[in-house]
N, C-alpha and C positions, 0 to 999 in steps of 0.2 A: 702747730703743724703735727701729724700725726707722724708716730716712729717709721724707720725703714719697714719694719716688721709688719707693720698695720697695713701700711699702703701697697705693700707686695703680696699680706694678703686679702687686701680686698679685687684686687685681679683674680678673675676667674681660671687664669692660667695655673693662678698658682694656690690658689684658694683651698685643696685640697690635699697637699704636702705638706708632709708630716715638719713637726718645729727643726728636726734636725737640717732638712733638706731646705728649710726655705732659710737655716744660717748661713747655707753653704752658698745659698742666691746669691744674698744678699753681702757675701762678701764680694762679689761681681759686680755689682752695679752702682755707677754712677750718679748721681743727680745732676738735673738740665734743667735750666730755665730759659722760657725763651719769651721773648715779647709778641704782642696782638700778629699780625700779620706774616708770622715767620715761616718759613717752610721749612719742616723737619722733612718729607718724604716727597722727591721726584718721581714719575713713573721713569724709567728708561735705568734707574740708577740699582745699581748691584745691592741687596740686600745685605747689610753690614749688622742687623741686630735688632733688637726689640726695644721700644718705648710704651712705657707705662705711665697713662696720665694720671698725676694725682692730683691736681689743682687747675682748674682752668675747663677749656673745648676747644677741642680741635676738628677741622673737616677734614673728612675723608671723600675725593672726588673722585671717582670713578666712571672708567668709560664703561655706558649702558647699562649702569645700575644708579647713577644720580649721583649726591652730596647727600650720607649722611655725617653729623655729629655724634662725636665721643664724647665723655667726663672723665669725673675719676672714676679708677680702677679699673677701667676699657685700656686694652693692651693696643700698639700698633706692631704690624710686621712681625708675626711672631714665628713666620714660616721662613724669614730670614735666620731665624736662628738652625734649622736643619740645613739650608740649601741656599747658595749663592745666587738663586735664582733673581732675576731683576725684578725689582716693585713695579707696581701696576696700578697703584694710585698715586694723588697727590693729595700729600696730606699737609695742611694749615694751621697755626694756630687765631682760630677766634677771638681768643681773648688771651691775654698774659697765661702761661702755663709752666707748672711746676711740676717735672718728673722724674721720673726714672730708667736708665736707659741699661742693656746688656749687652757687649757687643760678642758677635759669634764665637771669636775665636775664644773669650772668656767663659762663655759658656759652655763649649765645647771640652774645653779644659775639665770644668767643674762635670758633666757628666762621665767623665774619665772617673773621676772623683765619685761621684753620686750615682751612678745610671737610673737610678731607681726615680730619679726626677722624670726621665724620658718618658718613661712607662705611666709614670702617675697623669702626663699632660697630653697623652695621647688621643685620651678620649676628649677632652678637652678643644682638644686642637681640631679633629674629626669634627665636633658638633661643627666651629667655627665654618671650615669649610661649609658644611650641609646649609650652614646659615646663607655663606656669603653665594652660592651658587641659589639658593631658592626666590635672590635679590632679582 
């Protein structure tokens, strides 16, 4: 299995943060395993943090844009991490999945810490949007 390092940065979130910034991540986050059918993300439910798939597919259901599938390095919920706001998909795991998880307030923490992470995923985060709105 590949190091925390590797798989945090094959996300595109994070892909572009410098090695100092993605230590300070990855002292943050977690690892989650979850089995075929499990649901990591309700819609209706308060956005508590981000998951990074590194092993596995999961769906993402959405109303009026379909089901697509993620792999590795596809982030989920990464607007959770700025704003409380509720999730609006549901998201599955397809097959067994191996990941990565941050939850806000630990993030939150670490850009007290970092800011310079905020700014690096901003654009980042904008593309995302542009994407999921063009859906």
């Amino acid at each position: 299995m590949a190091s925390t390092n590797a798989q945090l940065r094959s996300a595109p979130l994070f892909a572009e943060l410098p090695d100092e910034a993605l230590e300070r991540i990855k002292e943050a986050v977690a690892e989650f395993d979850v089995a075929e059918g499990a649901v990591l993300v309700q819609p209706g439910a308060e956005g508590s943090g981000l998951y990074i798939v590194c092993d596995g597919t999961v769906a993402v259901e959405t109303r009026g844009a379909g089901t697509i599938e993620l792999g590795p390095g596809e982030c989920i919920g990464e607007l959770s991490l700025l704003t409380p706001a509720t999730r609006s998909a549901r998201v599955w795991a397809k097959t067994p999945v191996h990941g990565l998880a941050v939850s806000r307030p630990d993030f939150t923490e670490m850009l007290k810490r970092e800011p310079q992470i905020a700014i690096s995923m901003l654009g980042v985060l904008a593309r995302r949007l542009i994407d999921t709105s063009a859906r």
